[in-house]
BAFI-3210 file (N, C-alpha, C; in Angstrom, 3 decimals, decimal comma, padded with zeros to 6 digits):
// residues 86
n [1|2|3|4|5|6|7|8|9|10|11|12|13|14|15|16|17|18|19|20|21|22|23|24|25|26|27|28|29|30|31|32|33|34|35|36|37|38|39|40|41|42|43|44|45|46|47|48|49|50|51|52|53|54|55|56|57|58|59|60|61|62|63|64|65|66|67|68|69|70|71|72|73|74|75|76|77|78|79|80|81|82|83|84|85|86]
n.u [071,169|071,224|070,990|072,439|074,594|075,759|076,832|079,014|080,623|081,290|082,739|085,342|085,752|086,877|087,959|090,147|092,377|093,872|094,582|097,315|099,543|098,041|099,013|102,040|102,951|102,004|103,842|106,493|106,397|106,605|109,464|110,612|110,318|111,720|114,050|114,659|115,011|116,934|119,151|122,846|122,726|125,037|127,012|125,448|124,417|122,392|120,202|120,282|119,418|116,884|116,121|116,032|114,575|112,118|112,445|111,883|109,273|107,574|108,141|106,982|104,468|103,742|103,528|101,860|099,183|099,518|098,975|096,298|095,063|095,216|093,289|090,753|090,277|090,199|088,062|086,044|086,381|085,098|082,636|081,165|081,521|079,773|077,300|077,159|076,137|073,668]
n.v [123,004|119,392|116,643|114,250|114,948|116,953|115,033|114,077|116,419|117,241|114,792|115,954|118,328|117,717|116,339|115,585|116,314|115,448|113,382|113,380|113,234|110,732|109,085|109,508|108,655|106,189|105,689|106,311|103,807|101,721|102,495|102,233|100,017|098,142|099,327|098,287|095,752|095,309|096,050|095,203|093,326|092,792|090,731|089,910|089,619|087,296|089,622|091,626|090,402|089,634|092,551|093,348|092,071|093,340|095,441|094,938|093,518|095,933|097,517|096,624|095,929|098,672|099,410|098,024|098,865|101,448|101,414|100,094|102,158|104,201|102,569|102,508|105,203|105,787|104,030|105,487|107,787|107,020|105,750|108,502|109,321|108,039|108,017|110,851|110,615|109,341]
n.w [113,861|113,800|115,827|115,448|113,048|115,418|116,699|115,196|114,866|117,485|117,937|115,931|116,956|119,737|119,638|117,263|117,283|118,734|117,184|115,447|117,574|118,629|116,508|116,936|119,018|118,773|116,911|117,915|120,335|118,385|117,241|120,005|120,548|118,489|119,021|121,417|120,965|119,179|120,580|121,875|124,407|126,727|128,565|131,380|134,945|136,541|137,668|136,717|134,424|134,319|134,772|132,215|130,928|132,080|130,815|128,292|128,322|129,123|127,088|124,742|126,121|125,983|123,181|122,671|123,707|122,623|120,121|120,371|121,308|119,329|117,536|119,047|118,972|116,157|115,499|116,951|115,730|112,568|113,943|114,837|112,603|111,049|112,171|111,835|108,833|109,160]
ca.u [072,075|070,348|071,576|073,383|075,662|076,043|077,922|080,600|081,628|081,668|084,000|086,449|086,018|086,746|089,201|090,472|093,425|094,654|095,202|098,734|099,676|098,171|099,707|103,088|102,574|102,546|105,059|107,613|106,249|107,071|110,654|111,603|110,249|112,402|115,469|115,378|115,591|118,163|120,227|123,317|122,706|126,232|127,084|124,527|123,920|121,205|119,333|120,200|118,858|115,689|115,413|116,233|113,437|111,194|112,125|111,321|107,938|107,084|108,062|106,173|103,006|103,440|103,310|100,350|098,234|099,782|097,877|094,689|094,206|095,007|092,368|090,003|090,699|089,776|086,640|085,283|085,883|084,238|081,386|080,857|081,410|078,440|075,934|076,463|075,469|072,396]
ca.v [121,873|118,201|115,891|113,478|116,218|117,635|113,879|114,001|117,847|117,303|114,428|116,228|119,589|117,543|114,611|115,476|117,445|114,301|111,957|113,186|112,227|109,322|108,161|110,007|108,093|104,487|105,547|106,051|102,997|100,792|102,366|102,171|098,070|097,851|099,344|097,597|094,159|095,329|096,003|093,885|093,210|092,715|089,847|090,297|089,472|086,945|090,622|092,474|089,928|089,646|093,701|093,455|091,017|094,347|096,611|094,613|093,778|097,399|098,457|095,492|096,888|100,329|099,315|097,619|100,048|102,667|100,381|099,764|103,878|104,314|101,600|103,048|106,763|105,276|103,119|106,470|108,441|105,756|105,867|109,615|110,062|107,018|108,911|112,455|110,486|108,843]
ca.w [113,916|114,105|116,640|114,418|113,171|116,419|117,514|114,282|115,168|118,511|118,187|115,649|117,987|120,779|119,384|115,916|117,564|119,619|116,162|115,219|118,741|118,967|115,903|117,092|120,299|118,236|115,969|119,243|120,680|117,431|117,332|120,600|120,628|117,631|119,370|122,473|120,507|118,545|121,219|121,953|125,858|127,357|129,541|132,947|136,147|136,903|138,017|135,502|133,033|134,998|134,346|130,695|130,584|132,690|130,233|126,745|128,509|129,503|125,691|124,190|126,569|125,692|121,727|122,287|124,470|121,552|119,197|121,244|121,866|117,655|116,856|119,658|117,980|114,644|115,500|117,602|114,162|111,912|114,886|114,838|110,996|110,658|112,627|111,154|107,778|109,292]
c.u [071,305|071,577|072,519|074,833|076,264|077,240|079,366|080,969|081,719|082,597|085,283|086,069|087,328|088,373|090,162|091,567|094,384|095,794|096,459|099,495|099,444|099,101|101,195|103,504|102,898|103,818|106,639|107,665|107,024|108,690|111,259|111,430|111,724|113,941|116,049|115,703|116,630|119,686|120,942|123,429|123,719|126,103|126,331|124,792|122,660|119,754|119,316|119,650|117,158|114,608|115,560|114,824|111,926|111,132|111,282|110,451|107,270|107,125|107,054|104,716|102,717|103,238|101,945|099,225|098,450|098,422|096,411|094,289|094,032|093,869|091,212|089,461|090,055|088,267|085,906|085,176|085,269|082,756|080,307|080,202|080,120|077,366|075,663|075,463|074,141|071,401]
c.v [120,669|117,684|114,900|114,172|116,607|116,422|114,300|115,000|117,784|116,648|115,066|117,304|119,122|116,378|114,437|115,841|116,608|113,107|112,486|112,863|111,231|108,136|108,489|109,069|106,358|104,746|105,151|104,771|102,050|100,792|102,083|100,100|097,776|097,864|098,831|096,216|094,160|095,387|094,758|093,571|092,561|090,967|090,071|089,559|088,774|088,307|091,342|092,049|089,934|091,396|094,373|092,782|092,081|094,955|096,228|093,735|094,886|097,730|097,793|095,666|098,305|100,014|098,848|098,400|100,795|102,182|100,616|101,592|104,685|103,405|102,353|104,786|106,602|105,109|104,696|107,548|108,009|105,838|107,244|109,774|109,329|107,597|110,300|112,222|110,091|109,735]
c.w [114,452|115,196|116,010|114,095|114,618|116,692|116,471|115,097|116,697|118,907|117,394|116,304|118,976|121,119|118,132|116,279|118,010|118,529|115,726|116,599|119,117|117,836|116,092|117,836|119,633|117,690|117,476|119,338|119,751|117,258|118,667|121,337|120,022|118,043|120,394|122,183|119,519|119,483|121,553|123,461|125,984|128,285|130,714|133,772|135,864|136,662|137,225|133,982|133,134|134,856|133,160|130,404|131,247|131,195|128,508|126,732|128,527|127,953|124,760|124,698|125,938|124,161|121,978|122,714|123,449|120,519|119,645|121,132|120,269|117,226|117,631|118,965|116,913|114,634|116,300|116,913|113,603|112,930|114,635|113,332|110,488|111,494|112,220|109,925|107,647|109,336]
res [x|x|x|x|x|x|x|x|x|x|x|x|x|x|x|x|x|x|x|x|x|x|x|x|x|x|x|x|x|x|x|x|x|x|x|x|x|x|x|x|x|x|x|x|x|x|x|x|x|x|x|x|x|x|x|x|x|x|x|x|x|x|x|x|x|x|x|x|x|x|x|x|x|x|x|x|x|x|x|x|x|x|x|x|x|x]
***
């Protein structure tokens, strides 16, 4: 086994197992963005608008980190799979 090789199979050994989760992981993320701006938020409280405004930041982070760790996932396949061929 050359060294080249050795990097691909070591990342799908190591990482190939993770990608329906990570894209499981966005998929969530994207619906539950989607459903907290669909919602019809009620009349509030000053405070309670203040933690409407927490939560559809926090979901709006979590989509994007989902994103960032699927693109990361990707580019570290694409990485691997370009050095087994070298």
């Amino acid at each position: 086994m050359n060294a080249p090789n050795s990097t691909a199979e070591d990342w799908r050994r190591h990482y190939s197992g993770l990608e329906p989760q990570v894209r499981d992981l966005l998929r969530m993320a994207e619906i539950a963005r989607f459903y907290v701006h669909e919602v019809d938020w009620p009349s509030a409280t000053e405070e309670q608008h203040r933690e409407i405004e927490r939560v559809l930041f926090m979901v709006g982070k979590l989509e994007n980190m989902a994103k960032d760790l699927e693109q990361a996932s990707d580019q570290a396949f694409q990485t691997a799979r370009g050095k087994s061929a070298a």
